[in-house]
N, C-alpha and C positions, 0 to 999 in steps of 0.2 A: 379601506385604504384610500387617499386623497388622491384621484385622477389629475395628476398634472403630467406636463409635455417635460421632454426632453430632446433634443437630436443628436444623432450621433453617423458618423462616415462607418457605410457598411462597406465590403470588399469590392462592391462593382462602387462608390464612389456615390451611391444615391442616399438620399436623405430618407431618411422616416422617425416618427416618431413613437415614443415609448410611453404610455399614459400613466408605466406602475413608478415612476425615477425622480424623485424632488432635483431638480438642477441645482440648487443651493448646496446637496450634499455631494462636496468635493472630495472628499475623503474616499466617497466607493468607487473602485474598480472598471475597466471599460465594460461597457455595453456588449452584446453580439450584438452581431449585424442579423438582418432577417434569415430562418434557416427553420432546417425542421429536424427532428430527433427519431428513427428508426428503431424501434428495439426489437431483436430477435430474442426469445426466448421471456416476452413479458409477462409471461406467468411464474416465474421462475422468482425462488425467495430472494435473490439478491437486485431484481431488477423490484417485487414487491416491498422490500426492508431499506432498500438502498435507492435502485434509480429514481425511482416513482419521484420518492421524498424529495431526493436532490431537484429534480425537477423544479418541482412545487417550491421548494425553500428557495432557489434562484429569483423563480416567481416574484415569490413576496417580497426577494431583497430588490425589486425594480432593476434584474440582473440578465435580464431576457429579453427579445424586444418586443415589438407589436405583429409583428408578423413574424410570430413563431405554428409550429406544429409539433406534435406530439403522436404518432404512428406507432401502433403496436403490429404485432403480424403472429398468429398462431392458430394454433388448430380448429378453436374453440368457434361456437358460430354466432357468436358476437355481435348485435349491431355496433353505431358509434355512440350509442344512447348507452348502451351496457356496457358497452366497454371505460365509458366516462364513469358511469357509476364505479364499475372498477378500480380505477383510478383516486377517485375522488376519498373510498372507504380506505384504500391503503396510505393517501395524504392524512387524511384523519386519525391512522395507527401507529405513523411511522414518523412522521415530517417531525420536523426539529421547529420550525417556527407556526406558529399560530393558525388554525384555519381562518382564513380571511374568505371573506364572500365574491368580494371582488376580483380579487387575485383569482380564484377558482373559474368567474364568468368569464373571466379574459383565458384564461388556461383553455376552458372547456369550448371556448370556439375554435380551435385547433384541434382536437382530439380524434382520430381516427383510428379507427380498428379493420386489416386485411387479413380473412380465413386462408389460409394452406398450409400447405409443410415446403420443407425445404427442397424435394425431389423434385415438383410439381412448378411446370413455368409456367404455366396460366396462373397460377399463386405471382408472381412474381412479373405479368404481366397488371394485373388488380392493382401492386405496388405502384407500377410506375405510374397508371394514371391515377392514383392518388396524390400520389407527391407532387404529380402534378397539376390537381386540381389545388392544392396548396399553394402553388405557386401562384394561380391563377386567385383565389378565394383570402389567404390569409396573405401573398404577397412573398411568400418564401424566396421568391429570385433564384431558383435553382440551385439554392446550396442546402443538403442533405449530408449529413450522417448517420452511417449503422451503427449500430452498437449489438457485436455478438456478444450478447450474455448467453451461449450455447456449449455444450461439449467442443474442446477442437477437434476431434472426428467431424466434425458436421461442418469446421472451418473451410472444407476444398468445397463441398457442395453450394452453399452459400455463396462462396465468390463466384463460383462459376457464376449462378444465374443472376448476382448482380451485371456480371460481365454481359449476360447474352442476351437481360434484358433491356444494356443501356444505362441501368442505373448505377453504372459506378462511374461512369466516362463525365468530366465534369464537362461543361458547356463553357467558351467562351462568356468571360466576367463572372466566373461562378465557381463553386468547388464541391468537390463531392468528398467523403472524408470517411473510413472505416476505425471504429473502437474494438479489441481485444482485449480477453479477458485471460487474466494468469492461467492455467501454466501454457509457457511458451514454449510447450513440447514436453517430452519426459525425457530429455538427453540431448547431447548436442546435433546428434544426427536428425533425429524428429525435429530440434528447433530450427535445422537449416531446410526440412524439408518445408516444413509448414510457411518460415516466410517467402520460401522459393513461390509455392501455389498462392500467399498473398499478393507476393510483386505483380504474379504474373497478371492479378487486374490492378490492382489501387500502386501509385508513385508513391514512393520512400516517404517523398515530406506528408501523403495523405494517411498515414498508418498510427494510429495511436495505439501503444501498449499499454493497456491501464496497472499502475503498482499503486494501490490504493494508499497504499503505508507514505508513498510523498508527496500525498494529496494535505497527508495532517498537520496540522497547526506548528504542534512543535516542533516535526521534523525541518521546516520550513526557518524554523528559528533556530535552530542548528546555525543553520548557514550566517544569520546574523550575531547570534553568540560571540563565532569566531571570525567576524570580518567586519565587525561594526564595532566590538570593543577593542582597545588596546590591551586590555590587562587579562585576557586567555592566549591572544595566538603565540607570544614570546614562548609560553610553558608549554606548545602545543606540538612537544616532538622528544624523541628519545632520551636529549636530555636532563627531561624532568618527568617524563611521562615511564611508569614501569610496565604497565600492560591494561587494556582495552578489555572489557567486557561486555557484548550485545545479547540481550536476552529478550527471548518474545515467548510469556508463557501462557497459558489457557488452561483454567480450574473446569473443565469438560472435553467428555470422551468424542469421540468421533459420530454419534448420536445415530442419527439417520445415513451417515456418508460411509457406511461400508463400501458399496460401489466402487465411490470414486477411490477412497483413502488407501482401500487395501492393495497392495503392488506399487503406490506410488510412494508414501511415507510424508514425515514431517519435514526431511531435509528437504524434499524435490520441492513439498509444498511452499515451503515457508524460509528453507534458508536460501536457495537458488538466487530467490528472486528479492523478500523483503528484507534480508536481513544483510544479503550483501550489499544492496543500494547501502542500507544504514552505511554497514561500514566502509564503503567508499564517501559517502556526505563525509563521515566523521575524518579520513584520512587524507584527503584531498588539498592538493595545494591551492591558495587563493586563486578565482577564475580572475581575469580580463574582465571580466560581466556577469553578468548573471542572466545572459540569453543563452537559447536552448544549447546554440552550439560550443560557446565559453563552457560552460559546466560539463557537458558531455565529453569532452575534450580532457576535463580535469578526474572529472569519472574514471571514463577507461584509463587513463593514468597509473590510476592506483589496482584497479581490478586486470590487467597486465603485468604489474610487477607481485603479485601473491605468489607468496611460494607456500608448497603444500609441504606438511611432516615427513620426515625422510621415513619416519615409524609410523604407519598409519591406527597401526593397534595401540601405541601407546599415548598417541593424538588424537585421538578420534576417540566417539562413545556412542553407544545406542543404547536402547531402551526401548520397555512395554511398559505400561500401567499394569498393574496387579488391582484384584479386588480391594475395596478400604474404604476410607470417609471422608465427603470431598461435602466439611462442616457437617453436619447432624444427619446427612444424608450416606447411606452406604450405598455404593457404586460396583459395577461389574467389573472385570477388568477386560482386556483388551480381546482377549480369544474368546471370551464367553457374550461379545456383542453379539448381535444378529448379524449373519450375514460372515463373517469372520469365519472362517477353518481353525480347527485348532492347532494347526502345523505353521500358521501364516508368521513370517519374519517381516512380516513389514514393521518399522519401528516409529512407534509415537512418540520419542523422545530422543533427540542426536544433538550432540556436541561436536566441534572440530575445534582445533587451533592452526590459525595463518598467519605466514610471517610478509610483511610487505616489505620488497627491496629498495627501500629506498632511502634517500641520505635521513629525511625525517624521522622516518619508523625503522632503521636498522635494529634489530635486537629487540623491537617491543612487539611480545606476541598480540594478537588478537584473535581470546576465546566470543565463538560466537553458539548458543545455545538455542534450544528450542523444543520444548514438550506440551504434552495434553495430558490431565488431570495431577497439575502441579498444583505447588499451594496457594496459587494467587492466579489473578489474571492480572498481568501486568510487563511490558514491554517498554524496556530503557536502554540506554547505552552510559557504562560507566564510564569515565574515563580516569585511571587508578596511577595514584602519581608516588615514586618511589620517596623514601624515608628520608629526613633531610638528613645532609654528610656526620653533621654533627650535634649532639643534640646535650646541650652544658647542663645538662639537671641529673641528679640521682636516676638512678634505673627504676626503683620505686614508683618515681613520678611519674616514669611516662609508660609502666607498664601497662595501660589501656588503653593505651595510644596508639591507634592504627594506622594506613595510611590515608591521606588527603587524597578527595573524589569530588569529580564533577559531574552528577548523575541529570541525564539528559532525559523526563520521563514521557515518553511519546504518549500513553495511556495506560491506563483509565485516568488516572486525575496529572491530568499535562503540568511539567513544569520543568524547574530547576532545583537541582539539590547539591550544597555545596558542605562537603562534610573536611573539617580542621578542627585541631587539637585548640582547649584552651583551657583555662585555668579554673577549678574547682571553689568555691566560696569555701574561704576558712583560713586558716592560720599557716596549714601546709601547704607546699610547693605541689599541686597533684595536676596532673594533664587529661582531661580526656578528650573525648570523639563529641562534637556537636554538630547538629546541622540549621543552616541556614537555607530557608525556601524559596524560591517564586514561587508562585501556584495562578496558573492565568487566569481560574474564576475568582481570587482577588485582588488582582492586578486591573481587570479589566471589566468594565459595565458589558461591553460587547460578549456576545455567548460566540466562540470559536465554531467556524463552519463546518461539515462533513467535509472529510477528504474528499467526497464524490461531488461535492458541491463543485468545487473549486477544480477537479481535472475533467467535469463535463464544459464546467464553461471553458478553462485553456482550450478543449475539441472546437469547440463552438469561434472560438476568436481566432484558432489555425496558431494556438501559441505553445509549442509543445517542450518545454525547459523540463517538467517535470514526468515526463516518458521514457522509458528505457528503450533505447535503438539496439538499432541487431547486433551488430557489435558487441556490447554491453552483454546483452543476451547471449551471445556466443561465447563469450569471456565464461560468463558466469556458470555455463554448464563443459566450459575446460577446466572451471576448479571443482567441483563438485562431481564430476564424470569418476575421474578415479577413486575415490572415495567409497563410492556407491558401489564401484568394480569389487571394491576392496572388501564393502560388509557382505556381497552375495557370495563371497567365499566363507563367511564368516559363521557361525553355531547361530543359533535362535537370539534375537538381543536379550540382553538381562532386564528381567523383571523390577519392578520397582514399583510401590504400594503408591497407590493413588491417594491424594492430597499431600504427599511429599515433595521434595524439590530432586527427585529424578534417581539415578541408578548410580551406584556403591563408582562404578566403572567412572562416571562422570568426576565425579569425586575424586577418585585413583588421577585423572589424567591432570588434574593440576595441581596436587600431591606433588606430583614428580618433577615439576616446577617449583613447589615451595610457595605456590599461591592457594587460594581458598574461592569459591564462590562466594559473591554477598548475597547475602538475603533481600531483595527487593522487600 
C-alpha cells in the first residue's frame, strides 16, 4: 500500500497524520481521530470471525489513523509478540480485504495483549498502564474504547473495575467509550437492570449497543430507497400497501450454542432486537436528518405505537426443527442436539404479527419470522402491496397474477427485487409475476463493507445514528415481554422437519388472514 499523508481534526482539535489515506480520494469517509480498541473476550469466535477482521479491513481502507491501538485482555499468557501473531492468522482467515504487508506493520505497532480475568484488579490495573503507555508510544490521546464481546453476566463485573480502575472516567479533551454486545438482557426487567449497572460507570452518549443487522449495506439503503426516491414513498402506506413481511432465516441448527440458546429462543435472540429495528427502519416516517438523534426519535415512533394480537394463539407461532435434510446432508433435530434435554421448549422457530397504530400503517399487519434449519439462509423484508381495484382483462389472464412486492434483501446476496405483473409473449392476453433486480455485486466495482466495519468506526468517531438506546431497547422487550408470558403457558412448540420453511402453525396463522408466506 502507498504510504502517503493525510490530516484530519481529532476530538481534542490536534492534528496528526494517517500514512494508510490517498487525500485525493474524496469519496471515503471521516478518519478517527487517534484512539485505541479494547476487546474483552478476544478469543471469542465473534471478536476472531468478526472484530479482528473489521479491525484490519478499516486498516486497509486508510480508515483508522496513525496513532491507533489495538488491546486484547484475557486469560491466556500471551506475550504482545503472540498475541500479534494471533491477530495477524485470523486477518488472514477472516478479513474481507487483502493481506497487505503494510497495513499489518502499521497495525502490529499498536498491538497489545493484558493477562487476567475479569474478578482480578491488578488485571485491570496492567490495563490502565497499558493504554497508557499508548497514549504515551502510539499517541492515543486518551481516548479508549471497550468492546465487551463477553457473556452479560460478566457485564456488572467489568464495569465495575473499569470504574475503580479509572479506566472508564474520560479525561478532559478526551473520551472513553463502552461497546455491548446483543442480548440486551432476556426481558425488560434484566434489560433495565443491566443499563442501570452500565450508567452507573460510562454517560448515556458513551454507550454503544451494537445491532450488527444495521451496520449492513442494504439495510442502510433502505433508508435511501425511500427518501431519496420519489416514486416508493407515495405507495409507502396503507393505501396501497396490504401487509409487510420481515424474515430472517438460517439453514443451521444451534451447533455448539446449546448453552447459550436453550431458555433463551430465537424470538429473544433475533426478533427482540434485529428484526424489530428492521421493522421500525421500514415503518418510520421520514426523519429531519439522518443524525443519531433525528432517526431515534422516528424509531421509537413507530416501536410505541405496535400493538400486539388481541389472540396471541392465533397470532403468534412457534416451532422446533425435527430430524431431515438440510441439502444432501441429514441433520439432528432440535432435542437430540448435545447438550438439549428432551423436555426443552425453547423454540428455534417464532412468528408473530404486529399492528402499528398509526395514520400510515392502520390495518397493514406486519408478519415478522424467524427460524433455524429452514430452507435457505436468507434475510429480507417484503413489502406486499394489495391487488389493483380493478383489473380490465379476462380472469384467465390474470390468473397467475399475484401481488406487486418490493423485496429489500439484506443477505446473502444484497439487493432489490421488485416483483409486477406483465404480459406473456404470444398472441393471448396472459399476465404474469416478473421480477426486476438490483443486485449490489453488479451495480458496484466497490465490495460492500462488514456491518462490523462500519459500526466499529461510528464507536471510534463518537457518531452513533446506527445504535439502539434504551429506550428502543425497553420498547422492544414491552412488545415481545408478553408473548414470551404467553408461549410458557403454552404445550412443547410444534415440530417441523428441518430444511423446510417452519411449522404447519406458521402457516395456520396467516391462513386466517387469507395471506401466504413467500418463498424467499
Amino acid at each position: 500500500m502507498t504510504n502517503l499523508s493525510a490530516t484530519s481534526t481529532s476530538s481534542s482539535d490536534e492534528k496528526w497524520t494517517n500514512p494508510l489515506r490517498d487525500p485525493r480520494d474524496l469519496r471515503l469517509p471521516r478518519i478517527a481521530g487517534p484512539c485505541s480498541l479494547v476487546i474483552f473476550g478476544v478469543t471469542g469466535d465473534l471478536s476472531k470471525k468478526k472484530l479482528i477482521p473489521a479491525v484490519y479491513d478499516l486498516a486497509n481502507r486508510g480508515l483508522l489513523p496513525a496513532g491507533f491501538g489495538l488491546v486484547g485482555f484475557g486469560r491466556r499468557g500471551w506475550s504482545n509478540e503472540e498475541f500479534a501473531e494471533f491477530i495477524k492468522q485470523n486477518i488472514i482467515d477472516h478479513a474481507r480485504t487483502p493481506f497487505n504487508e503494510s497495513t499489518w506493520e502499521y497495525l502490529k505497532g499498536g498491538i497489545r495483549f493484558v493477562q487476567g480475568t475479569f474478578d482480578d484488579a491488578d488485571s485491570f490495573k496492567r490495563l490502565s498502564d497499558t493504554v497508557s503507555e499508548l497514549d504515551e508510544v502510539r499517541g492515543t490521546q486518551g481516548n479508549h474504547a471497550f468492546y465487551m464481546s463477553i457473556p452479560p453476566r460478566d457485564f456488572p463485573t467489568v464495569s465495575r473495575q473499569l470504574a475503580d480502575s479509572g479506566l472508564a472516567k474520560s479525561t478532559e479533551g478526551a473520551w472513553r467509550r463502552v461497546i455491548i454486545e446483543k442480548p440486551f438482557g432476556h426481558d425488560l426487567e434484566s434489560a433495565q437492570e443491566l443499563d442501570r449497572v452500565v450508567s452507573e460507570v460510562f454517560d448515556p452518549e458513551s454507550v454503544f449497543r451494537i445491532d450488527h443487522y444495521l451496520g449492513k449495506e442494504t439495510v442502510q439503503n433502505l433508508l435511501a430507497l425511500r427518501f431519496a426516491n420519489m416514486m416508493f414513498e407515495p405507495v409507502w402506506n396503507s393505501n396501497y400497501v396490504d401487509h409487510v413481511q420481515i424474515t430472517m432465516a438460517e439453514d443451521i441448527g444451534i451447533g455448539t450454542r446449546a448453552g447459550y440458546f436453550s431458555g433463551i429462543g430465537i424470538a429473544r435472540d433475533v426478533i427482540q432486537n434485529h428484526l424489530l429495528q428492521l421493522m421500525a427502519l421500514t415503518a418510520m416516517e421520514e426523519p429531519v436528518s439522518f443524525s443519531a438523534k433525528d432517526l431515534v426519535a422516528e424509531k421509537i415512533k413507530v416501536l410505541s405505537a405496535v400493538r400486539l394480537p388481541e389472540d396471541l394463539g392465533a397470532h403468534t407461532a412457534r416451532g422446533q426443527y425435527a430430524e431431515g435434510w438440510q441439502g444432501a446432508e441429514k441433520v439432528n433435530g432440535f432435542l437430540d442436539e448435545q447438550g438439549i434435554e428432551k423436555d426443552d421448549k425453547t423454540e428455534t422457530y417464532a412468528a408473530v404479527r404486529l399492528d402499528i397504530d398509526t395514520r400510515r400503517w392502520a390495518g397493514v399487519p406486519f408478519y415478522l419470522r424467524s427460524g433455524k434449519r429452514l430452507g435457505k439462509r436468507v434475510t429480507e423484508i417484503a413489502v406486499v402491496f394489495k391487488h389493483a381495484p380493478h383489473l380490465p382483462f379476462e380472469d384467465t389472464a390474470t390468473s397467475e397474477l399475484g401481488n406487486n412486492a418490493i423485496v429489500i434483501r439484506v443477505q446473502p446476496d444484497e439487493g432489490i427485487t421488485m416483483r409486477f405483473g406483465s404480459k406473456v409473449p404470444g398472441t393471448a392476453m396472459e399476465v404474469r409475476d416478473v421480477n426486476m433486480d438490483f443486485n449490489y455485486g453488479n451495480a458496484f466495482t466497490e465490495q460492500s463493507p462488514e456491518a462490523y466495519e462500519r459500526l466499529i468506526l461510528d464507536v471510534l468517531l463518537g457518531e452513533p445514528p446506527l445504535f439502539p438506546t434504551t429506550r428502543e431497547v425497553e420498547l422492544s422487550w414491552k412488545i415481545l415481554d408478553p408473548i414470551e408470558k404467553f408461549w410458557a403457558t403454552q404445550p412443547q412448540p410444534q415440530p417441523y422437519r428441518s430444511g423446510t420453511w417452519g411449522p404447519q402453525e406458521a402457516d395456520d396463522m396467516l391462513a386466517r388472514d387469507g395471506r401466504v408466506w413467500r418463498l424467499p
